[in-house]
C-alpha positions in Angstrom: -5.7 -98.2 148.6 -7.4 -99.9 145.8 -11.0 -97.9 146.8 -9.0 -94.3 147.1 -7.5 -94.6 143.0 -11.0 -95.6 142.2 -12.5 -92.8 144.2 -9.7 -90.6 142.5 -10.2 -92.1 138.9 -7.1 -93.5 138.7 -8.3 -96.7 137.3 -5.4 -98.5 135.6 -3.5 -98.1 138.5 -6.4 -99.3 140.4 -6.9 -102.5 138.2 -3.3 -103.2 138.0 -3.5 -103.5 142.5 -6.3 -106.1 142.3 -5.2 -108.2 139.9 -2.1 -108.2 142.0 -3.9 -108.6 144.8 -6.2 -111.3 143.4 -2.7 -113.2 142.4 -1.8 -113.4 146.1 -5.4 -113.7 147.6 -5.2 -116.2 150.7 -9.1 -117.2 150.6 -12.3 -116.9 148.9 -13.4 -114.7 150.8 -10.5 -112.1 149.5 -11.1 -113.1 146.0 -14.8 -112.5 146.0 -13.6 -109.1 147.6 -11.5 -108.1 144.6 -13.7 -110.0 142.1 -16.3 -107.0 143.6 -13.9 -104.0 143.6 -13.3 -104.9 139.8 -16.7 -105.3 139.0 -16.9 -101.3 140.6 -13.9 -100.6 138.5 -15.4 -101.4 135.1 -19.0 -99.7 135.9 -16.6 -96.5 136.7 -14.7 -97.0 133.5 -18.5 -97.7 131.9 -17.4 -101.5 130.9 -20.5 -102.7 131.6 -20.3 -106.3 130.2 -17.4 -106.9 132.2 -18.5 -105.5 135.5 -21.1 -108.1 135.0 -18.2 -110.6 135.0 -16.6 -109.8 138.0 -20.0 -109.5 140.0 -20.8 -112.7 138.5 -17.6 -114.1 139.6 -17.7 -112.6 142.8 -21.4 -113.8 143.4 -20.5 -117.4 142.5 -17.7 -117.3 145.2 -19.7 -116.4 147.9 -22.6 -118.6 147.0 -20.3 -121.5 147.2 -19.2 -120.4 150.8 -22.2 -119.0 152.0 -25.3 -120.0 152.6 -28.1 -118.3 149.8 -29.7 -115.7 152.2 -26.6 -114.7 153.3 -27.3 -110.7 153.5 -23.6 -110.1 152.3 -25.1 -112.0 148.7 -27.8 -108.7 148.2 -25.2 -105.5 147.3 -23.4 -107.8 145.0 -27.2 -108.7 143.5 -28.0 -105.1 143.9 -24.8 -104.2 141.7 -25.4 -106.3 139.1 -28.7 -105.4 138.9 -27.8 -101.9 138.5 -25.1 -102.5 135.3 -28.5 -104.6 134.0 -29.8 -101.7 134.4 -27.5 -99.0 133.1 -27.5 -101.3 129.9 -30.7 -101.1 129.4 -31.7 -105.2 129.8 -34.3 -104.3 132.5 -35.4 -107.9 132.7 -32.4 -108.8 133.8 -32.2 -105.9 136.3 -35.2 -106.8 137.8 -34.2 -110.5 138.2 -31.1 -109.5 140.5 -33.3 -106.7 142.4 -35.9 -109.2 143.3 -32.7 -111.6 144.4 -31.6 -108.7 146.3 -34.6 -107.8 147.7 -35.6 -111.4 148.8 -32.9 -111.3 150.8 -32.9 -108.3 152.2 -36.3 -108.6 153.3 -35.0 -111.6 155.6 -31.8 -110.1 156.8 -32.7 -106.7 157.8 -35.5 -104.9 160.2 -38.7 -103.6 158.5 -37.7 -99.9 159.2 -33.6 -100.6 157.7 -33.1 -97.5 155.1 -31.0 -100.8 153.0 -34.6 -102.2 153.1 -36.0 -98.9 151.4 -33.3 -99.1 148.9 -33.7 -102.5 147.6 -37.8 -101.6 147.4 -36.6 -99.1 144.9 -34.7 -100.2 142.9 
């Protein structure tokens, strides 16, 4: 539900289901999920500072519960990299792409369009 009100820009309404969702979150496995849909939120909503946040948060979960070249890690350094990015700090972007892409290399066939897509960016 929470990915439909973001799709529909309904993003206070949005926020307001993950945080209650976070509240009630069994595992960190579901928190790093919602950590990750809020991070989404505030890029939509052009927070960029705070997306950062919540991908940080989210990244810091799974790191503790997974192990580093864990493909699920490189969207969530792809994202961050992106809101580097969008602000501008292309250093920084190009530190989470190369995180990203590291372990994308390892986790995916050579001819994986996702493989293509980290290369790019």
């Amino acid at each position: 539900m929470g990915k439909l009100m973001l799709k529909v820009g309904d993003f206070d309404q949005a926020e307001e289901l993950y945080d209650e969702l976070l509240k009630g979150a069994p595992d960190d496995r579901e928190r790093a999920f919602i950590y990750h849909q809020l991070g989404w939120l505030k890029v939509d909503q052009g927070e960029y500072k705070a997306a950062v946040k919540f991908y940080e948060k989210s990244l810091e979960i799974k790191r503790k519960t997974l192990p580093g070249d864990d493909a699920s890690l490189g969207p969530t350094y792809n994202n961050i990299g992106q809101v580097y990015n969008d602000m501008g700090e292309y250093s920084k972007a190009l530190e989470y792409y190369e995180k990203d892409l590291e372990i994308t290399k390892n986790a995916l066939p050579a001819t994986h369009p996702d493989l293509a897509t980290s290369y790019n960016n």
